[in-house]
VEXFI-59934 format. One line per field, with one value per residue (C-alpha): residue number from 0; residue in one letter; chain; x, y, z. Coordinates in Angstrom, 3 decimals, always signed. Example, Ala and Ser with C-alpha at 12.3 -4.5 7.8 and 13.67 -1.06 7.14 Angstrom:
2
seq = c(0	1) $
type = c(A	S) $
mol = c(A	A) $
c1 = c(+12.300	+13.670) $
c2 = c(-4.500	-1.060) $
c3 = c(+7.800	+7.140) $
This chain:
206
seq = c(0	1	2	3	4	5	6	7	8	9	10	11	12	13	14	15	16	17	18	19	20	21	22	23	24	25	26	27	28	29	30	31	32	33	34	35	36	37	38	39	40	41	42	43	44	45	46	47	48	49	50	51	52	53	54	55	56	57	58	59	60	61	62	63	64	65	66	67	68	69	70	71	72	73	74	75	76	77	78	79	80	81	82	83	84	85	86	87	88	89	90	91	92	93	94	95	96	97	98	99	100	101	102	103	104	105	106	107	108	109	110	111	112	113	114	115	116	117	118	119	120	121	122	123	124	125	126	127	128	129	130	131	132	133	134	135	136	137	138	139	140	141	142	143	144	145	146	147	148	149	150	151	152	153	154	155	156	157	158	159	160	161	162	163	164	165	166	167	168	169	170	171	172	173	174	175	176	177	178	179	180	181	182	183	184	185	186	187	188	189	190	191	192	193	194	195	196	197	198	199	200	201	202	203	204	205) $
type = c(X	X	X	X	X	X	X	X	X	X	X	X	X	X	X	X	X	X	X	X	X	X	X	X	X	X	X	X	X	X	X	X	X	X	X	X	X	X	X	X	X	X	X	X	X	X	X	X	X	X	X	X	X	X	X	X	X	X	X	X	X	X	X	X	X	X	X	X	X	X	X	X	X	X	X	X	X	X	X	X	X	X	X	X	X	X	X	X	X	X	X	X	X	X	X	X	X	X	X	X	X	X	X	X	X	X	X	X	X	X	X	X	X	X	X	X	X	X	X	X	X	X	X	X	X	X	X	X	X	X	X	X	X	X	X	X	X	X	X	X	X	X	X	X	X	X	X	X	X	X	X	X	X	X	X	X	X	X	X	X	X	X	X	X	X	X	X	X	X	X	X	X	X	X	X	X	X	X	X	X	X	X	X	X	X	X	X	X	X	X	X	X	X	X	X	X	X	X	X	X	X	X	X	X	X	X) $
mol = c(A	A	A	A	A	A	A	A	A	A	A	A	A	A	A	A	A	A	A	A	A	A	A	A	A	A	A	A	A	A	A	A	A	A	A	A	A	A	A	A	A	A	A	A	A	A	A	A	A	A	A	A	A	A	A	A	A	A	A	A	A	A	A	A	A	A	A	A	A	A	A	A	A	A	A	A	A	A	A	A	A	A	A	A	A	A	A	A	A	A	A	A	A	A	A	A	A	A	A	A	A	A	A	A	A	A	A	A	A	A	A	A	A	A	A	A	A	A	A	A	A	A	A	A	A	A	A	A	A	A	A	A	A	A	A	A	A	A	A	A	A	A	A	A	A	A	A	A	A	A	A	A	A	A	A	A	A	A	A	A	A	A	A	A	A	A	A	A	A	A	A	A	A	A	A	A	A	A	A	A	A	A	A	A	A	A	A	A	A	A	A	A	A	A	A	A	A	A	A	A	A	A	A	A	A	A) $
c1 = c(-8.837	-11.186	-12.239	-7.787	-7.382	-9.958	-9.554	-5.510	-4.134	-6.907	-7.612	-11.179	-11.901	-14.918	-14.527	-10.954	-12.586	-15.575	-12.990	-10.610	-13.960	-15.004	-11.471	-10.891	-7.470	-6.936	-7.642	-4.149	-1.758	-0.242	-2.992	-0.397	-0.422	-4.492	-4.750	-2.758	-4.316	-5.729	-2.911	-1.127	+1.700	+2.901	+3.077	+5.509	+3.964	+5.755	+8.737	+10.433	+8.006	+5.138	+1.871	+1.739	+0.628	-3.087	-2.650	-0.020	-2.391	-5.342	-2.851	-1.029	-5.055	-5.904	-3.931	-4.382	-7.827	-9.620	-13.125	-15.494	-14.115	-10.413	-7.944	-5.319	-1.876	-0.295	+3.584	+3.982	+0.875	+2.093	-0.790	-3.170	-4.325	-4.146	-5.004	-8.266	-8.753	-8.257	-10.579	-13.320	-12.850	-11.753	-13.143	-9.942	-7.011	-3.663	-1.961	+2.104	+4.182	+7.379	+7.264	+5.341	+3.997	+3.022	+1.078	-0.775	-1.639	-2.388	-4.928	-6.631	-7.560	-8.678	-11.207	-12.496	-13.173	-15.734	-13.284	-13.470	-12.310	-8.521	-5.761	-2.541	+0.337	+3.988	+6.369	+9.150	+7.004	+9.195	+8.582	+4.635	+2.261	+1.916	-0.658	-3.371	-2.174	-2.321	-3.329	-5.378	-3.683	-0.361	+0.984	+4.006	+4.047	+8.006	+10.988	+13.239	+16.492	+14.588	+10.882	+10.538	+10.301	+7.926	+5.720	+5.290	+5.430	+2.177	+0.204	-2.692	-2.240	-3.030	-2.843	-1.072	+2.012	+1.934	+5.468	+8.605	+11.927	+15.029	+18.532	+18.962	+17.229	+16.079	+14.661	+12.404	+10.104	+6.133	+6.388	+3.273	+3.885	+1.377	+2.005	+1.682	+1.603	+5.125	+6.141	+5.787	+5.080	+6.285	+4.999	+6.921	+4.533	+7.047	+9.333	+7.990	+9.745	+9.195	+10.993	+13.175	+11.584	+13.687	+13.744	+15.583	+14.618	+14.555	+17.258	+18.981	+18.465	+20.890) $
c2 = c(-1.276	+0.919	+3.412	+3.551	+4.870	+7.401	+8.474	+7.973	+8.355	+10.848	+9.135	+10.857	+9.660	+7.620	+5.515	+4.485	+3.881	+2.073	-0.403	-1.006	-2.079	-4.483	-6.250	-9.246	-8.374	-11.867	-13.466	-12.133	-13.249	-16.773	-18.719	-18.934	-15.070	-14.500	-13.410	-10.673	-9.318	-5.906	-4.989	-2.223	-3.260	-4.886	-8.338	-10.892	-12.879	-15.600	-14.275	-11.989	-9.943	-8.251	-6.621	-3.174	-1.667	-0.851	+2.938	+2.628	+1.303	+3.648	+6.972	+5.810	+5.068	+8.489	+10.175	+9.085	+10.555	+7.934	+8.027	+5.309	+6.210	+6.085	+3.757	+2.492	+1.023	-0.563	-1.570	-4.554	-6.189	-8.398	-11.233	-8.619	-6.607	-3.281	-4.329	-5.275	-2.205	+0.052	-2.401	-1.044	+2.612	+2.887	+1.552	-0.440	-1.614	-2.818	-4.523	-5.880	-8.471	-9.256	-12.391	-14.622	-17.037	-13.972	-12.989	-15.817	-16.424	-12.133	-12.683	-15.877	-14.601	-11.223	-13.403	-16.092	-12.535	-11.784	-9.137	-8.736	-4.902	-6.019	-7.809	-8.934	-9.951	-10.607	-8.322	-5.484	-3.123	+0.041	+0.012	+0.188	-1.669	+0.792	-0.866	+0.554	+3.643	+6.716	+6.265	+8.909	+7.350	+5.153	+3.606	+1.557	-0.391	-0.957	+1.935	+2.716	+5.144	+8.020	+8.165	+5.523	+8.079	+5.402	+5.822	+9.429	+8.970	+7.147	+9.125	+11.404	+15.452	+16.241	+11.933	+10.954	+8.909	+7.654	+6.231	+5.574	+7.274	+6.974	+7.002	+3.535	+0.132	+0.055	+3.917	+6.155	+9.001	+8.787	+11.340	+12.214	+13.072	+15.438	+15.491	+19.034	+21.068	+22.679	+19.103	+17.592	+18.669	+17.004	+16.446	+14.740	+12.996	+11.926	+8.502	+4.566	+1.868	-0.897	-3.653	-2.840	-1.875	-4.129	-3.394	-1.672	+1.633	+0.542	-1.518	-4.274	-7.583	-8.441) $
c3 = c(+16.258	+14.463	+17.627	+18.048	+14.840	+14.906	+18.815	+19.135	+15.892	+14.330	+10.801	+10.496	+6.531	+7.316	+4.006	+5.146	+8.702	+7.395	+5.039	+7.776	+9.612	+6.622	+6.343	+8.021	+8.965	+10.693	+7.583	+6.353	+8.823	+9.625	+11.299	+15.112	+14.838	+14.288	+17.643	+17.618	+14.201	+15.611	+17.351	+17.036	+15.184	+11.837	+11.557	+10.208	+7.215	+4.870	+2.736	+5.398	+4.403	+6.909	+7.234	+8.165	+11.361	+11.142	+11.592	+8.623	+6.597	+7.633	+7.134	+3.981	+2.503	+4.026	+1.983	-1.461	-0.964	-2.756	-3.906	-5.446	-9.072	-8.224	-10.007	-7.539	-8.262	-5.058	-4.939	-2.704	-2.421	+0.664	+1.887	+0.508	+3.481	+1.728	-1.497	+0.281	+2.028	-1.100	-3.071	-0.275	-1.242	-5.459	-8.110	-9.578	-7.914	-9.767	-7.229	-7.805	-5.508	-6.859	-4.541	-6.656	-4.056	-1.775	-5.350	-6.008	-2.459	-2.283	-5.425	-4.108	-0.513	-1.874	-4.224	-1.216	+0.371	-3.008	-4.240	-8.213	-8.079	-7.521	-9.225	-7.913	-10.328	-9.779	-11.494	-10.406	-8.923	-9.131	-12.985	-12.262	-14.470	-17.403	-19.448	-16.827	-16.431	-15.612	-12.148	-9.481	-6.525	-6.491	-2.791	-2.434	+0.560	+0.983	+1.247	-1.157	-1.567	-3.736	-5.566	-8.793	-11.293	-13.400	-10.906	-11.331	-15.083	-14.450	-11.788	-13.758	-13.025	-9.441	-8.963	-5.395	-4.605	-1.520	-0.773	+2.149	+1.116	+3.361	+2.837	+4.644	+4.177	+8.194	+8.539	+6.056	+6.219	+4.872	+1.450	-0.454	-3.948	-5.711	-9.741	-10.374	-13.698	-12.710	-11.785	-8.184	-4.253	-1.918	+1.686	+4.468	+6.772	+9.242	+10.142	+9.496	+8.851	+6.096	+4.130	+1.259	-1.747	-4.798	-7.828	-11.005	-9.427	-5.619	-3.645	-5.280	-4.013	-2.022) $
C-alpha cells in the first residue's frame, strides 16, 4: 500500500508515508472485510458510513502539512483510521463523529492502539469544537455544499482546511483553504467523492 502511494500516486511526505506504514488499517474495518484493507479503495464501515481510500487519506494528510507541533481538528472521525494517522504526525488531534456509536467505538480503538494524542467526541462537526481552538490544520472527512465558515473562524493565520465541496451530495472536488491576512486562498485539488457532511452548516439530514 505504502510503495502505491509513493510510486503511483506520488505522496512523497515521508511522515505521512511513515504513519500510513504504522497504522493498522485492518484494524478499522469490519472483521469479513480485513482482507481487503490495503486496497485501493474506500471501504464500507457500520453507519452507512466508510473509510476512505488509502491515497485519500495519504493526499488529504499531505496537505495540511503537519509537523510534530501541529494541533489537528478532524470532521468525521469515522472508525478512526485518520484520526490515527494524523495522531502519527501532530502533536494534538480533536477528532468529531456526529454518529455517536462510530465515536465511542473511533475513541476506544485509537486507545487499544496506545494513542493518548487524540480524542474523539460526538457532536455537529460543521460548528468545530471551539474550546481548542485555533487550529494549524483542520480536515473534514465528508462533502458538503460550501466551506463551514466556523471552521475557518477557527483555523490560526496561514492554518489549512482541508475539505470536499460540491454542489451535489454524490460528487465534490478536494479544496484546500489557506487563512490568509486578506482572508482565504483557495486551491482545487481535483474530484473525490465522500458521504454527506450533516450538519447546521453542511447537508441536512435527510
Amino acid at each position: 500500500m505504502v510503495a502505491r502511494l509513493r510510486e503511483h500516486y506520488g505522496i512523497n511526505d515521508p511522515r505521512v508515508l511513515d504513519a500510513m506504514r504504522n497504522v493498522p488499517r485492518h484494524f478499522f474495518v469490519p472483521e469479513a472485510l480485513q482482507s481487503r484493507a490495503y486496497g485501493d479503495h474506500a471501504l464500507p464501515i457500520s453507519a452507512n458510513q466508510t473509510i476512505s481510500q488509502p491515497f485519500i487519506v495519504a493526499r488529504m494528510t499531505e496537505l495540511l502539512e503537519l509537523d510534530a507541533n501541529s494541533r489537528v481538528l478532524e470532521i468525521g472521525a469515522g472508525s478512526g483510521y485518520q484520526t490515527a494517522v494524523l495522531s502519527k504526525i501532530a502533536a494534538q488531534v480533536y477528532s468529531i463523529e456526529r454518529i455517536g456509536d462510530l465515536a465511542r467505538e473511533a475513541q476506544a480503538r485509537i486507545r487499544e492502539l496506545g494513542i493518548y494524542n487524540a480524542t474523539v467526541k460526538c457532536f455537529d462537526g460543521t460548528l468545530g469544537w471551539a474550546a481548542n481552538a485555533p487550529y494549524d490544520a483542520i480536515l473534514v472527512a465528508a462533502g458538503g455544499p460550501t466551506v463551514p465558515e466556523p471552521l475557518i473562524a477557527q483555523l490560526k493565520m496561514g492554518g489549512r482546511l482541508v475539505v470536499p465541496v460540491g454542489e451535489s451530495r454524490e460528487s465534490q472536488r478536494l479544496i484546500r483553504v489557506i487563512k490568509t491576512e486578506q482572508g482565504r486562498k483557495e486551491e482545487d485539488y481535483g474530484g473525490c467523492a465522500f458521504v454527506p457532511l450533516i450538519g447546521q452548516h453542511g447537508w441536512s439530514d435527510r
